[in-house]
N, C-alpha and C positions, 0 to 999 in steps of 0.2 A: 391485361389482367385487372379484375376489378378488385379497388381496395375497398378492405375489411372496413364495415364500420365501427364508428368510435364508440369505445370500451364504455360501459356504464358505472365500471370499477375496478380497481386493480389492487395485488395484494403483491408485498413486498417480503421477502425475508434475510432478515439480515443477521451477523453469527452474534453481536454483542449490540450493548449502545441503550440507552433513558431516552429514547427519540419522545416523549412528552415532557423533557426537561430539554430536549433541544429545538423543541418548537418553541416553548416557550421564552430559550434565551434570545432565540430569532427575533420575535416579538418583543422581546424588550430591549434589545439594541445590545445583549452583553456579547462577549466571547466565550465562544463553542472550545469547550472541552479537545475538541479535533478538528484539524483548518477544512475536512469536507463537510460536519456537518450544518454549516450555514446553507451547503449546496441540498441535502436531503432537506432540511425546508425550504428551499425556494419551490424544489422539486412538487411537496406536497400541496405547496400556496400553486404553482402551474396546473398541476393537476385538477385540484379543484375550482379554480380558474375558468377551467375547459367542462367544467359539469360531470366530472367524475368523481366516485368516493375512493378513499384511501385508507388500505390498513397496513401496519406496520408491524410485523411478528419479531421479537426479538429471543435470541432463544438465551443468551446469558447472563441474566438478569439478578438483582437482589431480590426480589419477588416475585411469585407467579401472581399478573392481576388482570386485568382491563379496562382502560383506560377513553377517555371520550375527551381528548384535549381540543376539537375546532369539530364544526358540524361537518360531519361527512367524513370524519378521521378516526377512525380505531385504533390504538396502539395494544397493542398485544405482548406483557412480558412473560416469557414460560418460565422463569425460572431458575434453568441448566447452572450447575456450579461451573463447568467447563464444555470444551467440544465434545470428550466422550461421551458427556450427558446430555445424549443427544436423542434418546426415544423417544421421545412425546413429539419429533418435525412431524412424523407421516400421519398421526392424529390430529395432531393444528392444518396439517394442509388438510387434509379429509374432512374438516369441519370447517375449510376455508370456503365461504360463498361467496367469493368475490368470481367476475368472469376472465379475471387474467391473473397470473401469475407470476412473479418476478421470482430467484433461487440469485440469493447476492451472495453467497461463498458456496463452497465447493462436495458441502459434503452430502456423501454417497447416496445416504437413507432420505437427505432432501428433494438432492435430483429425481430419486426414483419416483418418488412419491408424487411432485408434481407432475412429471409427465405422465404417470398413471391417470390423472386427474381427466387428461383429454381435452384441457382449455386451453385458449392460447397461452403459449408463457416462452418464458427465457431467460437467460442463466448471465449471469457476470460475475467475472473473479478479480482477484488482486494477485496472482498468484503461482507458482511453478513446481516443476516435478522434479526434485533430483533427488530424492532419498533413495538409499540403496537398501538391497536386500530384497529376498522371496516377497517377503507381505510388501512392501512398498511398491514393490515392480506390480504386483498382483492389485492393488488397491489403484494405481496410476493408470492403466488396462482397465479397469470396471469402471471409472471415472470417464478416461475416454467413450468408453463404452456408453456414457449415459449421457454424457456431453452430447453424441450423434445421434441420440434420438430425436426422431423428423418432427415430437411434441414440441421442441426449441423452435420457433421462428430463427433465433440469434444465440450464438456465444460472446461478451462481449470479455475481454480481459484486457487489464488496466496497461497501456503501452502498447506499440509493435513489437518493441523484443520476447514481452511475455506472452502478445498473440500468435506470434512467429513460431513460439516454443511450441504451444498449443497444435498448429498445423505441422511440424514435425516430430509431433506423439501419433498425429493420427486423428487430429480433430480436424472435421473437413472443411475446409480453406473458405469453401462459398456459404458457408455459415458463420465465420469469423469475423468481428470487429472490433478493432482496439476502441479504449475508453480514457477517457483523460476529464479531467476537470479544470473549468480556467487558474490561472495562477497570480495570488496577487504581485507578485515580483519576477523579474526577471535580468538576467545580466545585462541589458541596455540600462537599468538602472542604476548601478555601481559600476567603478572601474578598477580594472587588476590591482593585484597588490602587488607590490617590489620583492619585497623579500622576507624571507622571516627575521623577527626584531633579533638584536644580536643578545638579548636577554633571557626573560620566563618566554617560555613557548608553551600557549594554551591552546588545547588540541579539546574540541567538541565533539559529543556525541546524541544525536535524539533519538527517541526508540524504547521498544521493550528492553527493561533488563534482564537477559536470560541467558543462558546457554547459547541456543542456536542461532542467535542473535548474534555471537563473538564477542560478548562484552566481556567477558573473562579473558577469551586468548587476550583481550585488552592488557585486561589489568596483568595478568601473568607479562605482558609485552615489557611493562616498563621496567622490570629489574631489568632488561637485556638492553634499553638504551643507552649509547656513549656517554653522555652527561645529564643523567635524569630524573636529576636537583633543580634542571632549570624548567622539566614539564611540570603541568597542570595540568589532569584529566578531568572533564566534566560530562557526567552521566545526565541527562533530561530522561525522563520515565519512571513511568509504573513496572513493579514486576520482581524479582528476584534480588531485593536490594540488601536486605541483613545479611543472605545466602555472600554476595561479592564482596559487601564492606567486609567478612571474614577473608575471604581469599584475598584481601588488597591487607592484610593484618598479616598474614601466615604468609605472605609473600616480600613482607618489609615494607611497603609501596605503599601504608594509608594514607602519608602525610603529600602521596602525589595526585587522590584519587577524590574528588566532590560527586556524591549522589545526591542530584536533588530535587528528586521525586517529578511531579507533571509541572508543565508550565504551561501557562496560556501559550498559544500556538504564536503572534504575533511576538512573543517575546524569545521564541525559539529561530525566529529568523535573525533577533536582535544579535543573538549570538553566536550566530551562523557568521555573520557580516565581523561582530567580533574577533574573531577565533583566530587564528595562524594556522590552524588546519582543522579539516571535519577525517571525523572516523566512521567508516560503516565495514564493520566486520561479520558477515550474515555468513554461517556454515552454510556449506552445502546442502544438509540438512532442513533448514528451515526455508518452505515454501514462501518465498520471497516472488511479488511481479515485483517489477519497476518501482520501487517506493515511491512516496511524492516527500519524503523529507529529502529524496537524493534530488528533486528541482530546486527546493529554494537551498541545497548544498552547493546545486549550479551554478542557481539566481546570483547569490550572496560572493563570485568571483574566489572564494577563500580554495585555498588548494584541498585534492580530496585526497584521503588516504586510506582504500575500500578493497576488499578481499577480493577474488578470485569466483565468486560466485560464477557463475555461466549467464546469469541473466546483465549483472555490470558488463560483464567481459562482451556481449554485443553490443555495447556501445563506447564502453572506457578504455583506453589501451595506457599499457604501464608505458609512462614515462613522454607522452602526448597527452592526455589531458587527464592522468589520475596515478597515481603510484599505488600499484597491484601488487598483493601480497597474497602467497596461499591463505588459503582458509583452513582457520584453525592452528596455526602455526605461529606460533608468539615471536620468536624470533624473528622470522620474516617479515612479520609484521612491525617489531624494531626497525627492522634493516630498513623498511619502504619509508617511514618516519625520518631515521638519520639520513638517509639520502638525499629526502625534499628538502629536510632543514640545512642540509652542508654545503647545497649547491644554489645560487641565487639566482642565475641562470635558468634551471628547472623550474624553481620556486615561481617564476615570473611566467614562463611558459604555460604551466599547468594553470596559473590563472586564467592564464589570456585566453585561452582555448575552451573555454567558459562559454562563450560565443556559437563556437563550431557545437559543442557538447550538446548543448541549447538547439540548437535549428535541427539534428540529428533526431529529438524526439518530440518536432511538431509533427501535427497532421492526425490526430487520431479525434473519433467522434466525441464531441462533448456531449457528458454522461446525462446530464441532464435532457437535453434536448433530444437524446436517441430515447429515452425511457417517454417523455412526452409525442413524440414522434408516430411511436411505437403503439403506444395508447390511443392517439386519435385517430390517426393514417393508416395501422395496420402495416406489417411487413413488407408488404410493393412499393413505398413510398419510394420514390425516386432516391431523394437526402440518405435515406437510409442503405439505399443499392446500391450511392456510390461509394459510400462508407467499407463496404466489404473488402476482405484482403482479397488483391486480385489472383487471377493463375500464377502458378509460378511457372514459369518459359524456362 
């Protein structure tokens, strides 16, 4: 088959993000806001590298403007206070004259619209389906649905468990490829820990603060701990933060609970490594792929202590290398807490198993180099066809 030739432009869209405050921090050597977007401009510097121009649609934005931050770069902000406000995607694509198309999250009135378009393009997510109910089931179905349109050259979704997920909704397997981004840490850099200290036990959290997030079943968790004078909870993020420090007030539990707001991304690994344990409590509810703060949770050897979600549960098992708790369930999630901390034994294990955790979700394409790929090569690229999920036998 002969390959496509090289794109003379391509047009990105992505759900949030100042991508001309993050070229710029690029360029000046600071730290990004969020540990990938150094990776979106190198992405933009490769692209244009290769003689292509690049625009960047951002839909949730503090302003709608347009922007000319490097020759050959467009940054596009529409706007949108949130995802709902999301009508003006199928106007920005329909006024989009770039010759390729990229759709970076998932939503419905995006996809359609690009593949309406008839250019090449392709879809990558972070992302999973478990919400319940008529409209969810029904909204999950139309997505699929628009997923498998033959306009996609690629699906690519972040990890193999949440590409996995994908091809058992119904998105077809020989269009699926996991995505991943390099990592600056990893468990060969740190060694397990021993045990938890027989003192304060400081238990981390990085992430949006919000509901479906489980940072509440959080804080609701801590009156149900054995002795829960000697935790320390620490929130890193934006999001729902007056909303909790009340629920950590009406619950007794302020004096156990630190919210404190974003950090540099580098200093979020500082206290990963820190920690006595990390927490991820994501409801079922909230469209969760593979996080990448759950790698450097990995990286960092500190024991995990992570809900019940369906995308964790393909890779983590309670009591082998993470202590699993319902989602949504405060108590459970005490119990999974008191367990790790009373046993030193487990404490040590769940470490060590940091290793095994780790080698379990190499192998997926780096996102950069499939989007460049993608763009010069065109879809037949060899790199690119081995990258696909295979049949499943």
């Amino acid at each position: 088959m002969d390959q496509r030739q090289r794109l003379a432009s391509v047009s990105i869209y992505f759900f949030a993000g100042d991508f001309t405050d993050v070229l710029r921090r690029y360029g000046d050597g600071r730290p990004q806001a969020y540990g990938t977007h150094d990776e979106v401009a190198r992405l933009v510097h490769d692209l244009r590298a290769a003689g292509i121009e690049v625009t960047i649609t951002s839909l949730c934005t503090r302003s709608r403007q347009v922007e000319r931050p490097m020759e050959g770069v467009i940054v596009r902000s529409l706007g949108a206070a949130n995802y709902a406000d999301d009508g003006m995607l199928a106007g920005a694509v329909q006024e989009d004259r770039a010759e390729a198309l990229i759709a970076h999250f998932p939503n419905l009135k995006l996809l359609r619209a690009v593949a309406r378009q008839g250019k090449p393009a392709a879809a990558f997510l972070a992302t999973s389906f478990y919400r319940t109910g008529v409209r969810s089931w029904l909204r999950t179905r139309r997505t699929v649905a628009a997923l498998n349109d033959p306009q996609f050259d690629f699906v690519s979704n972040h990890c193999r468990p949440a590409t996995e997920h994908l091809a058992d909704l119904g998105v077809r397997r020989s269009a699926l490829i996991p995505w991943d981004v390099p990592h600056p840490y990893s468990p060969a850099d740190s060694t397990p820990k021993q045990a938890a200290p027989e003192g304060e036990i400081k238990v981390f959290y990085a992430g949006s603060i919000s509901e479906e997030k489980g940072v509440a079943d959080v804080v609701r968790a801590v009156g149900h701990l054995k002795d829960r004078d000697r935790y320390t909870f620490e929130f890193a993020g934006n999001g729902q933060i007056e909303q909790m420090q009340g629920l950590a007030r009406s619950q007794g539990v302020e004096a156990n609970v630190k919210f404190l707001g974003s950090i540099p991304n580098p200093q979020v690994f500082d206290r990963f490594k820190s920690a006595d344990l990390l927490i991820v409590p994501s409801q079922w509810e909230f469209q969760e792929g593979f996080p990448l703060t759950m790698f450097e949770a990995i990286a960092s050897h500190t024991p995990i202590v992570c809900s019940d979600h369906p995308i964790f549960a393909r890779v983590l098992t309670d009591g082998e290398n993470a202590g699993l708790f319902r989602a949504g369930d405060p108590r459970s999630c005490a119990a999974a807490i008191d367990k790790i901390v009373a046993d030193p034994g487990l404490y040590l294990r769940l470490s060590r198993e940091a290793e095994a955790s780790w080698a379990k979700l190499q192998g997926p394409a780096d996102w950069r180099r499939l989007i460049v790929e993608w763009a010069t090569k065109g879809p037949e690229s060899l790199w690119i066809q081995e990258r696909r999920l295979a049949p499943k036998v």
